[in-house]
VOBA-1610 file (N, C-alpha, C; in pm, whole numbers, padded with zeros to 5 digits, always signed):
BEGIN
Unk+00084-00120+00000Unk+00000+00000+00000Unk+00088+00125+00000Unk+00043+00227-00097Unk+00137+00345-00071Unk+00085+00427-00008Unk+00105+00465+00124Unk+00020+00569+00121Unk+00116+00718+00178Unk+00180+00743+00118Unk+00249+00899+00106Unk+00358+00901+00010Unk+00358+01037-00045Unk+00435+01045-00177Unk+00543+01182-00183Unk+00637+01186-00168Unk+00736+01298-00165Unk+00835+01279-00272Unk+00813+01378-00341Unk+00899+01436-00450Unk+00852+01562-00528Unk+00894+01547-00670Unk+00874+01691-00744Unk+00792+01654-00825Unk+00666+01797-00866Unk+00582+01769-00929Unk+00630+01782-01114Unk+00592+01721-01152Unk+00606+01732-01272Unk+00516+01796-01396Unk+00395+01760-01371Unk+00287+01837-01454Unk+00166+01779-01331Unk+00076+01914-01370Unk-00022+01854-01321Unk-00184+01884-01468Unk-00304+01832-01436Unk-00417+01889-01547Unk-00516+01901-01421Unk-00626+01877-01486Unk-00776+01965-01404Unk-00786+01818-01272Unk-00755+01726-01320Unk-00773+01654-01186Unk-00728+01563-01138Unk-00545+01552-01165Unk-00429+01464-01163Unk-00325+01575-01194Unk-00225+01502-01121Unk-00104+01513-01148Unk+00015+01428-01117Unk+00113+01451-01227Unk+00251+01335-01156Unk+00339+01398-01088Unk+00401+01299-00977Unk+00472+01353-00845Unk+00593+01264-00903Unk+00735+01347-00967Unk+00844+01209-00978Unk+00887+01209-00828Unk+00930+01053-00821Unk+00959+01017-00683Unk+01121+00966-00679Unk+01159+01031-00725Unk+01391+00952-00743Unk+01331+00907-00885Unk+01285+00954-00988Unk+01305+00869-01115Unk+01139+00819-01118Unk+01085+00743-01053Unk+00920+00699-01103Unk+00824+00796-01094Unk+00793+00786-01155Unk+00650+00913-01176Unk+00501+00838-01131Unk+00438+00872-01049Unk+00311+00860-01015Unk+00189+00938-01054Unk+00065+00887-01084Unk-00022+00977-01109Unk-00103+00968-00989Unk-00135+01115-00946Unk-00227+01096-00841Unk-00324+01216-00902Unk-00482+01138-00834Unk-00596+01176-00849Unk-00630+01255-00746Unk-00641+01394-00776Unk-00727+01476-00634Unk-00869+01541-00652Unk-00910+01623-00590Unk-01005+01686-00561Unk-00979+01811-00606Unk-01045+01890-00640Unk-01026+02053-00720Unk-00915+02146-00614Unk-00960+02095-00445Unk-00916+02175-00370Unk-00761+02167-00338Unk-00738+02036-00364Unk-00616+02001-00330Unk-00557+01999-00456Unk-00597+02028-00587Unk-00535+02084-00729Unk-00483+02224-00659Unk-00579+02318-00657Unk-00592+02418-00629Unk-00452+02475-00533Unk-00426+02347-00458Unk-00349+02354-00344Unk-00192+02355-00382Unk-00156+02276-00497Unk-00010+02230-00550Unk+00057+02332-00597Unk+00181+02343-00550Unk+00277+02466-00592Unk+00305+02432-00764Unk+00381+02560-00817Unk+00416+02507-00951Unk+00492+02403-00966Unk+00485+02366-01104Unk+00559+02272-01189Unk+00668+02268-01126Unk+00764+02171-01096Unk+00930+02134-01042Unk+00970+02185-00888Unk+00858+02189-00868Unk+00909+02208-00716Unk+00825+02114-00600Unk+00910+02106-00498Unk+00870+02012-00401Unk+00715+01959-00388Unk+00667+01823-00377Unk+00496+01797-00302Unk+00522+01699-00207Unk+00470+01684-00136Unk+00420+01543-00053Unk+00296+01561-00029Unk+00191+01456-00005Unk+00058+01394+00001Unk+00058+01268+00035Unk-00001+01257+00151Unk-00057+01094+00174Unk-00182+01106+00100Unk-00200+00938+00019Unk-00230+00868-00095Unk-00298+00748-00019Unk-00432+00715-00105Unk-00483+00602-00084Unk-00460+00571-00252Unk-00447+00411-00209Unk-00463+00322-00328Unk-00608+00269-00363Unk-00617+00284-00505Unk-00745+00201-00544Unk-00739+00097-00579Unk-00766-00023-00599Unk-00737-00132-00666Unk-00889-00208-00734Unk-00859-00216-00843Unk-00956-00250-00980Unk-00898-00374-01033Unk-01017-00435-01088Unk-00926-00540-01186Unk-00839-00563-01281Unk-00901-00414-01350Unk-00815-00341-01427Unk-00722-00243-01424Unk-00745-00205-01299Unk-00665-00084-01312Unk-00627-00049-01162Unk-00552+00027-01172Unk-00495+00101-01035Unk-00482+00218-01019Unk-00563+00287-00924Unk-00537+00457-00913Unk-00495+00482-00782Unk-00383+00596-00793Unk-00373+00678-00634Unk-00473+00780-00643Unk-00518+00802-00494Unk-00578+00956-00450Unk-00452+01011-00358Unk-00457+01117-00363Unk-00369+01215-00308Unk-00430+01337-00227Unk-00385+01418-00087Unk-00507+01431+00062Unk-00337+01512+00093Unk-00401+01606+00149Unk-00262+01703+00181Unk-00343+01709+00353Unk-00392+01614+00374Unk-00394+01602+00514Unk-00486+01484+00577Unk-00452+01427+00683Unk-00525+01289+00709Unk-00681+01235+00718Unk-00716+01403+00766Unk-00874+01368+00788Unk-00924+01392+00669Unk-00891+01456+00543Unk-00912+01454+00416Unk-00893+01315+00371Unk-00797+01260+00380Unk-00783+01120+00341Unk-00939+01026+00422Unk-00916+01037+00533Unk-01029+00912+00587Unk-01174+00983+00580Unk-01128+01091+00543Unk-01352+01125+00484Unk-01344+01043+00327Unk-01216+01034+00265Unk-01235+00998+00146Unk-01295+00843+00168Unk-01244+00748+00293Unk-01184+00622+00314Unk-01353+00557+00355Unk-01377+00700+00446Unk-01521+00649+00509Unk-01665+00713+00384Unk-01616+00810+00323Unk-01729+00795+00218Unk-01724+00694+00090Unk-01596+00652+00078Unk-01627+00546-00039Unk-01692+00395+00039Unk-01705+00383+00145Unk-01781+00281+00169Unk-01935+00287+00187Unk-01947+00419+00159Unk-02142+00434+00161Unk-02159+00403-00027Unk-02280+00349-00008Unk-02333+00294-00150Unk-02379+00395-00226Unk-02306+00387-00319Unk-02351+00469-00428Unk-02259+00565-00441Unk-02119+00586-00360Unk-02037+00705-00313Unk-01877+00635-00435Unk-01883+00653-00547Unk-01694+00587-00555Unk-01621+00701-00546Unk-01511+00669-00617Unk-01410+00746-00640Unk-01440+00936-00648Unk-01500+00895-00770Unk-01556+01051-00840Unk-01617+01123-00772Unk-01751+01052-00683Unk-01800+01108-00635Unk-01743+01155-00493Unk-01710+01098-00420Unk-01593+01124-00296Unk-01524+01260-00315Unk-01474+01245-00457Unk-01340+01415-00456Unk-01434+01498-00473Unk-01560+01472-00560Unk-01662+01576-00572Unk-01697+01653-00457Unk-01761+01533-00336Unk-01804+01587-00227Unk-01663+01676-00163Unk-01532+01602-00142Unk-01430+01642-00059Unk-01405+01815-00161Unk-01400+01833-00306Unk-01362+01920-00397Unk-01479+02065-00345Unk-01629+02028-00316Unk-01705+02129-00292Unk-01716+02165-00134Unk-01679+02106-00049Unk-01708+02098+00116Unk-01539+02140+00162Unk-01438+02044+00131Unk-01321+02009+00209Unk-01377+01945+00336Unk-01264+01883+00418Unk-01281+01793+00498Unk-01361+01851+00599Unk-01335+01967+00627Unk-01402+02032+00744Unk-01501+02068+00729Unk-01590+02107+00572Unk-01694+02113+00559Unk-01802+01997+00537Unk-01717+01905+00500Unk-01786+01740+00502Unk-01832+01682+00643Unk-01693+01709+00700Unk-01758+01705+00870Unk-01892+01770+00923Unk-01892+01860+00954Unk-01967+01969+00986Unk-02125+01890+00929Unk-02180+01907+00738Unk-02270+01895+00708Unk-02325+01726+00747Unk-02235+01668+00811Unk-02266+01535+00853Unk-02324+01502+00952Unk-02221+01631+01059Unk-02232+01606+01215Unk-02358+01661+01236Unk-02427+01771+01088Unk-02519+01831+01155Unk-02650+01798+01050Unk-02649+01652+00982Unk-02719+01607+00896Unk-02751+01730+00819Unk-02678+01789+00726Unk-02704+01888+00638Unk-02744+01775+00496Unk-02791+01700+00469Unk-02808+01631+00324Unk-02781+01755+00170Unk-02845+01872+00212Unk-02842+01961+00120Unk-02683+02031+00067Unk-02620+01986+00167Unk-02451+02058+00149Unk-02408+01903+00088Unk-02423+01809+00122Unk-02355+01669+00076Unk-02454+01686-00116Unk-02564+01756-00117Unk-02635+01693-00224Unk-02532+01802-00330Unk-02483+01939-00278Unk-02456+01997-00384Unk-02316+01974-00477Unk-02277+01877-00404Unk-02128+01820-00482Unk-02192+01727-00604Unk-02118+01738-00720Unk-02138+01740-00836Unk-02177+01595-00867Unk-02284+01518-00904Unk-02317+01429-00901Unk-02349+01351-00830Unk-02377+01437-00721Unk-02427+01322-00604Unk-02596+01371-00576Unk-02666+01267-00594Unk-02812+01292-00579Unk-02866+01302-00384Unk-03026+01318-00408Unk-03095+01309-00209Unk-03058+01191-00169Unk-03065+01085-00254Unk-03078+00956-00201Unk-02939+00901-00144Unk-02831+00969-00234Unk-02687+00925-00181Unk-02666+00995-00073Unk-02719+01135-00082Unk-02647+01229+00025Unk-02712+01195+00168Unk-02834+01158+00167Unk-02914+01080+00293Unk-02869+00982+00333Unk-02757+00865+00245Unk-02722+00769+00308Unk-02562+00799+00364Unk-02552+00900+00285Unk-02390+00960+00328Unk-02416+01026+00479Unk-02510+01084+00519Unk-02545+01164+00653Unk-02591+01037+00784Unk-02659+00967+00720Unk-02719+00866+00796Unk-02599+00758+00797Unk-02559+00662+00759Unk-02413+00630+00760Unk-02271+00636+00849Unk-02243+00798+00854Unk-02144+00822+00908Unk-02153+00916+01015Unk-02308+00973+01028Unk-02279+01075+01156Unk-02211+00986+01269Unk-02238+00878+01290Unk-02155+00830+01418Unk-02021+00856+01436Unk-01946+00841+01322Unk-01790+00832+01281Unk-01778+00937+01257Unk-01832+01084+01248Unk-01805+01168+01265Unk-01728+01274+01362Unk-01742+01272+01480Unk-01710+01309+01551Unk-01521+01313+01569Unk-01525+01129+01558Unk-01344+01102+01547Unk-01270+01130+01466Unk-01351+01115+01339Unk-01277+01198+01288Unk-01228+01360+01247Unk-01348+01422+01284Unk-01299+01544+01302Unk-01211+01591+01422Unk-01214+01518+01518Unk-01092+01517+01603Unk-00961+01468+01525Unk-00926+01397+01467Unk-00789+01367+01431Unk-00698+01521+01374Unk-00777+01611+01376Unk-00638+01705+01347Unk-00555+01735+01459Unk-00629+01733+01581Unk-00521+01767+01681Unk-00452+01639+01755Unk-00514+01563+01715Unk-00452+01399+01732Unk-00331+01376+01656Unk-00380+01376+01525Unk-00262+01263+01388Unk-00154+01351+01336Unk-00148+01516+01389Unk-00036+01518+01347Unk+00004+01561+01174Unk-00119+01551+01099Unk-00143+01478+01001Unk-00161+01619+00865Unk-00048+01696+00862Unk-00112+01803+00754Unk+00029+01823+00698Unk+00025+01837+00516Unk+00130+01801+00448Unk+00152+01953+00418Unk+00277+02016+00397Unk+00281+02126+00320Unk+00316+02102+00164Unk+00214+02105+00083Unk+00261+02091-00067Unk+00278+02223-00128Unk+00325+02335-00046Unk+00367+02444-00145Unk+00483+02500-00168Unk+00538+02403-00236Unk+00684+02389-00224Unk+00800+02420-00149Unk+00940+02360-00180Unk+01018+02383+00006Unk+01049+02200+00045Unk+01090+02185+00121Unk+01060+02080+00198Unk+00937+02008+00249Unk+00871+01912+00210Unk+00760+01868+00253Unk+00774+01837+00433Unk+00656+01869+00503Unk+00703+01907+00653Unk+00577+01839+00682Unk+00586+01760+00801Unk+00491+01707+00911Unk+00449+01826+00995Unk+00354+01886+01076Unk+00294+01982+01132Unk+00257+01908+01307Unk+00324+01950+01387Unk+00297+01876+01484Unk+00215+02017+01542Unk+00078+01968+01604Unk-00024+02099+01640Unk+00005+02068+01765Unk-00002+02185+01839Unk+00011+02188+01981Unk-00106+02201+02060Unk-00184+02124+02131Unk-00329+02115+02144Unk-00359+02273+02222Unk-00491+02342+02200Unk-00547+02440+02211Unk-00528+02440+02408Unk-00527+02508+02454Unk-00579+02520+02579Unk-00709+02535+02673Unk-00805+02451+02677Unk-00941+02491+02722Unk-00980+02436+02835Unk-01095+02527+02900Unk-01113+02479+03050Unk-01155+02342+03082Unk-01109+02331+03209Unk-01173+02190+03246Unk-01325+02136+03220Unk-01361+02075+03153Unk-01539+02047+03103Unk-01562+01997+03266Unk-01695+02033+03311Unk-01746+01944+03472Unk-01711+01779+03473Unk-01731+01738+03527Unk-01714+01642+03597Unk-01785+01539+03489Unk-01935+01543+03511Unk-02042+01468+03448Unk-01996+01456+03314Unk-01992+01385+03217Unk-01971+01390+03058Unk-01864+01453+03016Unk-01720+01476+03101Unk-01604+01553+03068Unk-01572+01472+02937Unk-01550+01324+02938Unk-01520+01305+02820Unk-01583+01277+02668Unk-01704+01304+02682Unk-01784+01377+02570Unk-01747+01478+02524Unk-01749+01567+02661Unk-01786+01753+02644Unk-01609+01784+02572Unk-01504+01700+02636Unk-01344+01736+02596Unk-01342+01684+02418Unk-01382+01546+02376Unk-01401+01516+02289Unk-01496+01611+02176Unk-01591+01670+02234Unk-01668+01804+02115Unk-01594+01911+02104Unk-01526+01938+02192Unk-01452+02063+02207Unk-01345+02041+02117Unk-01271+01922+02088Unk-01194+01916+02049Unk-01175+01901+01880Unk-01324+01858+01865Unk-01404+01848+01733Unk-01408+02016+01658Unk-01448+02063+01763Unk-01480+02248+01732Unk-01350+02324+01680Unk-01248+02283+01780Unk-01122+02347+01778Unk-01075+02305+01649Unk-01101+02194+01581Unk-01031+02130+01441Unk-01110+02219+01352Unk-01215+02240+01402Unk-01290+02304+01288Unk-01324+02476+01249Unk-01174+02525+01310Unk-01146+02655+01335Unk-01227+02784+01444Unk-01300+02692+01516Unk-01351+02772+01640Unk-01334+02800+01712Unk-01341+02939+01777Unk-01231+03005+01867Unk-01258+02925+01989Unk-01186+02898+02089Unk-01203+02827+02244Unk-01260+02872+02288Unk-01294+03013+02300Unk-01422+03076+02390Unk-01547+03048+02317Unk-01563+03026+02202Unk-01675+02996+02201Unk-01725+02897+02181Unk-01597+02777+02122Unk-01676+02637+02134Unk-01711+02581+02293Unk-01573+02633+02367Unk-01625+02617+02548Unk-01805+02619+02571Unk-01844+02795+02486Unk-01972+02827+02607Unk-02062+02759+02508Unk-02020+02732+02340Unk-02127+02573+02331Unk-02155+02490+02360Unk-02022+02451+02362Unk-02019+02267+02438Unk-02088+02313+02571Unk-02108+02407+02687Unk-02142+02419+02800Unk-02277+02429+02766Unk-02324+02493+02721Unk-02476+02505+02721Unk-02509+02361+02652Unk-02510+02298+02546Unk-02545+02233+02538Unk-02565+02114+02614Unk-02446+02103+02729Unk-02437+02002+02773Unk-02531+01996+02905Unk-02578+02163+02941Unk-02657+02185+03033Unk-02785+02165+03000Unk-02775+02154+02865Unk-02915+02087+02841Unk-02947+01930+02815Unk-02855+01877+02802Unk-02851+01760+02784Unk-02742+01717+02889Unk-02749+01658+03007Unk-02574+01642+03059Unk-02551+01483+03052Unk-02603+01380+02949Unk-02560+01243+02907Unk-02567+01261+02800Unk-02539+01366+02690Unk-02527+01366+02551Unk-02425+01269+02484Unk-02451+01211+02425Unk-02310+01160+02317Unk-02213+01292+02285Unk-02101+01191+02243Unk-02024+01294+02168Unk-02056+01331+02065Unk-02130+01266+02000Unk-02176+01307+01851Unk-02327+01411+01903Unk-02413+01358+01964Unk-02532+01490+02015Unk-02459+01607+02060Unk-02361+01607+02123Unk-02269+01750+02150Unk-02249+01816+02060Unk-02176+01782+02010Unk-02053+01826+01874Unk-02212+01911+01768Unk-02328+01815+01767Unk-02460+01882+01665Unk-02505+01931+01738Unk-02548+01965+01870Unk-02607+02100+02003Unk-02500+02205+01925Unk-02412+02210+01960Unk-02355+02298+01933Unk-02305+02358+01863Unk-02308+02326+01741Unk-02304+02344+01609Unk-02409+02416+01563Unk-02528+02378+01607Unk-02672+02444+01535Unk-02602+02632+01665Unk-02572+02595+01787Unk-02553+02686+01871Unk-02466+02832+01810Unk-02371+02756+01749Unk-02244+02840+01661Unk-02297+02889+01508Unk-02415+02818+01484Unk-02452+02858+01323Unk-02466+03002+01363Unk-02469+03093+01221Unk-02531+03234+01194Unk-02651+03222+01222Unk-02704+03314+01325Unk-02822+03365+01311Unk-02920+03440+01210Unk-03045+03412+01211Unk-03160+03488+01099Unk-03101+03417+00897
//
């Protein structure tokens, strides 16, 4: 299995490009965002890569960060979700917006990625809200974010946020949502007084009922 790729890019088009690696050239398949993302022609990339394997054929995907990779890993196992459709969803959302419309059964944000119909995007929401949660935690966990804009390809070790002690009752729910929030660029003061209220309304919530209390809590108003 390959799954990370460091070297120089060589060409890229609208939704591939080759990475030479000491001499072999790879094609990897991305998402618009992570096109979007690649420095010019001849200079440094790295990307962790999932493999596809076909009878016929063999493709890499390429994820300039881990939880991008395992939304890819956990939406190609919902029916009706392959390849195409996966970068579609990951190409119009990104990982953090895939999260989010999951954790907070948005079907309408999963439906607007390019070929994906109600019926897929309902089984994509229904499906994985459970597994949601962990994985939107893995950014401050895995460590896991590539710099592909040329330079040295670099591991990112995040230094976890600082936030108050959650009570007693459901701390490790309430630490686990919080920690969901913080991946998902929300300031600590205010995922804190979400996760708190919500939890004052609910104080045996799941981690996954947290993480969606408070989310609807943090949406824009009107």
């Amino acid at each position: 299995m390959i799954g990370k790729l460091s070297g120089r890019l060589d060409y890229k088009t609208l939704d591939h490009a080759l990475i030479d690696v000491r001499g072999v050239g790879y094609i990897v398949y991305m998402s618009d965002r992570t096109m979007a993302s690649l420095p010019p022609v001849g200079e440094a990339v790295s990307l962790f890569t999932e493999l596809l394997v076909r009878e016929d054929n063999l493709q890499l995907f390429g994820f300039t960060t881990l939880v991008e990779k395992e939304w890819h890993r956990l939406l190609m196992s919902v029916q009706g979700i392959g390849a195409k459709a996966s970068m579609a969803i990951l190409g119009a959302l990104g990982p953090e917006g895939v999260g989010r419309a999951i954790a907070l059964g948005d079907m309408n944000a999963i439906k607007a990625a390019k070929g994906v119909g109600p019926k897929t995007a309902q089984r994509v929401v229904l499906e994985l809200k459970d597994k949601a949660p962990s994985v939107m935690a893995m950014g401050g966990t895995a460590g896991g974010t590539l710099a592909p804009q040329g330079g040295a390809p670099v591991d990112e070790v995040i230094e976890p946020m600082a936030q108050p002690a959650p009570p007693e009752a459901n701390a490790a729910a309430q630490s686990e949502a919080l920690s969901a929030l913080a991946n998902l660029g929300y300031a600590p003061a205010d995922a804190t007084g979400a996760v708190a209220e919500a939890a004052g309304h609910a104080p045996d919530a799941t981690t996954p009922d947290l993480i969606r209390a408070a989310l609807k809590l943090l949406a824009p108003k009107g």
